[in-house]
C-alpha positions as CSV (number, residue, x, y, z in Angstrom):
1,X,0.2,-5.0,29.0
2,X,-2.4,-2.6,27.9
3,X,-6.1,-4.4,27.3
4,X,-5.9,-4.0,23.3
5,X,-2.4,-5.5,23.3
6,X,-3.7,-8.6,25.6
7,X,-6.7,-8.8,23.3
8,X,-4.5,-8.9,20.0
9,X,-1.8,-11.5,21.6
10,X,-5.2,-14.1,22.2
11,X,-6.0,-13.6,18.9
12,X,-2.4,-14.4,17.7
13,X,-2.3,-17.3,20.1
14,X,-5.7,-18.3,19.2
15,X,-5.0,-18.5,15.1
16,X,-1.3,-20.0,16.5
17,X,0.4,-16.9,14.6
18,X,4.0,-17.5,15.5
19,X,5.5,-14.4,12.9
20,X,5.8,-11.8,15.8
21,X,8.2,-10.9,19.1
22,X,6.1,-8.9,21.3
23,X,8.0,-6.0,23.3
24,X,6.4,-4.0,25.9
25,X,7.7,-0.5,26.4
26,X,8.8,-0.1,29.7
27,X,7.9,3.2,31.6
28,X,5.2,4.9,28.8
29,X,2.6,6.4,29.4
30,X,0.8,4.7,26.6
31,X,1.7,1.5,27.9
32,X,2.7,0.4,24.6
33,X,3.3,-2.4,23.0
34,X,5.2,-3.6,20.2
35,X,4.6,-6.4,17.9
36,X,7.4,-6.5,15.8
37,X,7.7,-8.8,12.1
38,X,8.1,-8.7,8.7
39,X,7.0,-8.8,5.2
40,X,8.3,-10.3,2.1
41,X,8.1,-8.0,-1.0
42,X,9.9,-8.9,-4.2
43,X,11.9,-10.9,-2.0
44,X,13.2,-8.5,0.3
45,X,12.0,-9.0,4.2
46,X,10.7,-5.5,5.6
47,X,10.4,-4.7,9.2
48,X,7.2,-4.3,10.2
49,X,5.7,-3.4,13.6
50,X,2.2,-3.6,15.3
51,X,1.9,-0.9,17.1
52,X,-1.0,-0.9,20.8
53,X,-1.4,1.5,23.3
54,X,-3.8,2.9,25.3
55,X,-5.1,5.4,23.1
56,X,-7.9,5.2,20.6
57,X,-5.4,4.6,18.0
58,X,-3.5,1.8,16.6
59,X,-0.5,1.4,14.2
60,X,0.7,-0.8,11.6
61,X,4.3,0.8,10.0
62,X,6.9,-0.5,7.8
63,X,10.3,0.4,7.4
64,X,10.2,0.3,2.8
65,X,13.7,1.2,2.5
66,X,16.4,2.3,4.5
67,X,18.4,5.4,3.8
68,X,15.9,6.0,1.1
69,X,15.9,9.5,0.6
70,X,19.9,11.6,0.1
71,X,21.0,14.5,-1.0
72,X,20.9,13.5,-4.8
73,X,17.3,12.1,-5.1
74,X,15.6,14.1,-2.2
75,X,12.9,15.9,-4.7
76,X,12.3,13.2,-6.8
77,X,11.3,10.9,-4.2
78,X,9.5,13.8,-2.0
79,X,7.1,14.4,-5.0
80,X,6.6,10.8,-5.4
81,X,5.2,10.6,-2.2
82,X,3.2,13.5,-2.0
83,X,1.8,11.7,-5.4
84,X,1.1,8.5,-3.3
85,X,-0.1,10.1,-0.2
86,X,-2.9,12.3,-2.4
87,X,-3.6,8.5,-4.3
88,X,-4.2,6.0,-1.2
89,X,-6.6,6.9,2.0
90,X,-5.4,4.1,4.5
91,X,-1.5,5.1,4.3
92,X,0.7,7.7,5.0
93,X,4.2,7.5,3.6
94,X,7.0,9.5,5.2
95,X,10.3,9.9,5.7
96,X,11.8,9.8,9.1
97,X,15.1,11.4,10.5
98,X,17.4,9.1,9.2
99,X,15.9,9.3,5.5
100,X,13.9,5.8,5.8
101,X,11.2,5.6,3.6
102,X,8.1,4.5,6.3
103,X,4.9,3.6,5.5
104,X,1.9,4.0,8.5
105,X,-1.6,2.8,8.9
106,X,-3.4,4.0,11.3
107,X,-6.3,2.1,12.8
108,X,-9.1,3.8,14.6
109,X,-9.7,1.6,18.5
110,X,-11.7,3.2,20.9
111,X,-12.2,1.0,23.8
112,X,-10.8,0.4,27.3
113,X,-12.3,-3.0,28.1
114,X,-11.6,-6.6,26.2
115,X,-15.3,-6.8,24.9
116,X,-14.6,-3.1,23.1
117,X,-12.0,-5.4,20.7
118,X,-14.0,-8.3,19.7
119,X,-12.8,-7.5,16.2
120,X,-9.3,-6.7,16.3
121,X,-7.0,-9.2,15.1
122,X,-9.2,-9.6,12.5
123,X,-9.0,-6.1,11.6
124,X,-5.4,-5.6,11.7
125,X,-5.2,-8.9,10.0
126,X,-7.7,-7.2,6.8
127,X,-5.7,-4.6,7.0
128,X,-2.2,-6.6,6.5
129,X,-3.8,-7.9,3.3
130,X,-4.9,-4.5,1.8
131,X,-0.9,-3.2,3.0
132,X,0.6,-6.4,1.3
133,X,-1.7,-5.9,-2.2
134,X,-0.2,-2.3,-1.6
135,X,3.2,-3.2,-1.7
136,X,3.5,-5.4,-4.2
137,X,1.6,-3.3,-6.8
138,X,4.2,-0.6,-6.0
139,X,7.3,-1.4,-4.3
140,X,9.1,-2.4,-7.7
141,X,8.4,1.7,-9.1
142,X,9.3,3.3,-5.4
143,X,12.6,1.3,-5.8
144,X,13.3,2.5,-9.3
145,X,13.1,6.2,-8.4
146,X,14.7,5.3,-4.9
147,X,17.5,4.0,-6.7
């Protein structure tokens, strides 16, 4: 397990955070890590993952809406993304291959030794509150034009 991933599993373990399954990727180079959950928006549960590996970069990503863009609402929902990727600096929405709408944040973590994280849990944990403020202040319009 890569040293952020160790470093984020104390801190889960310390705070006795039960809400992931932790998956190591077997044979990457990155030596990732995946901390998989969820989070309840208007009552629907959306898979969420906690992305660590070795680089200086780690990823918090949702899965909004499955199947979220087709044929019939493709430039609707293109431009209101672009629209909401101009509006907010900590997220990137996308779709991916499948037409899943996926929201990113991507968390700046240099470091190769435990005492380079000292902060970590509780930054991906500041940055869980900021995402969850995000999605329920606009999970209810995506849905409309989704839909």
């Amino acid at each position: 397990m890569n040293v952020k991933a160790e470093v984020f599993k104390k801190y889960l373990e310390e705070k006795k955070i039960e809400a992931f399954q932790i998956e190591e990727v077997k044979d990457d180079a990155q030596e990732t890590v995946v901390f998989r959950s969820h989070i309840v928006v208007e009552g629907q549960q959306l898979p969420t993952l906690v992305l660590l590996d070795a680089s200086v970069f780690s990823m918090i990503r949702v899965q909004i809406s499955p199947k979220a863009r087709t044929e019939e609402n493709e430039l609707s929902v293109l431009r209101m993304i672009s629209e909401q990727n101009m509006k907010y600096k900590p997220f990137k929405l996308y779709f991916d291959q499948n037409g899943a709408l996926i929201l990113d944040v991507c968390l700046l973590t240099p470091g190769s030794e435990e005492k380079d994280f000292p902060q970590l849990g509780d930054e991906v944990y500041g940055m869980f509150d900021v995402l969850i403020k995000f999605l329920e202040e606009n999970y209810r319009s995506w849905m409309k034009e989704i839909w």
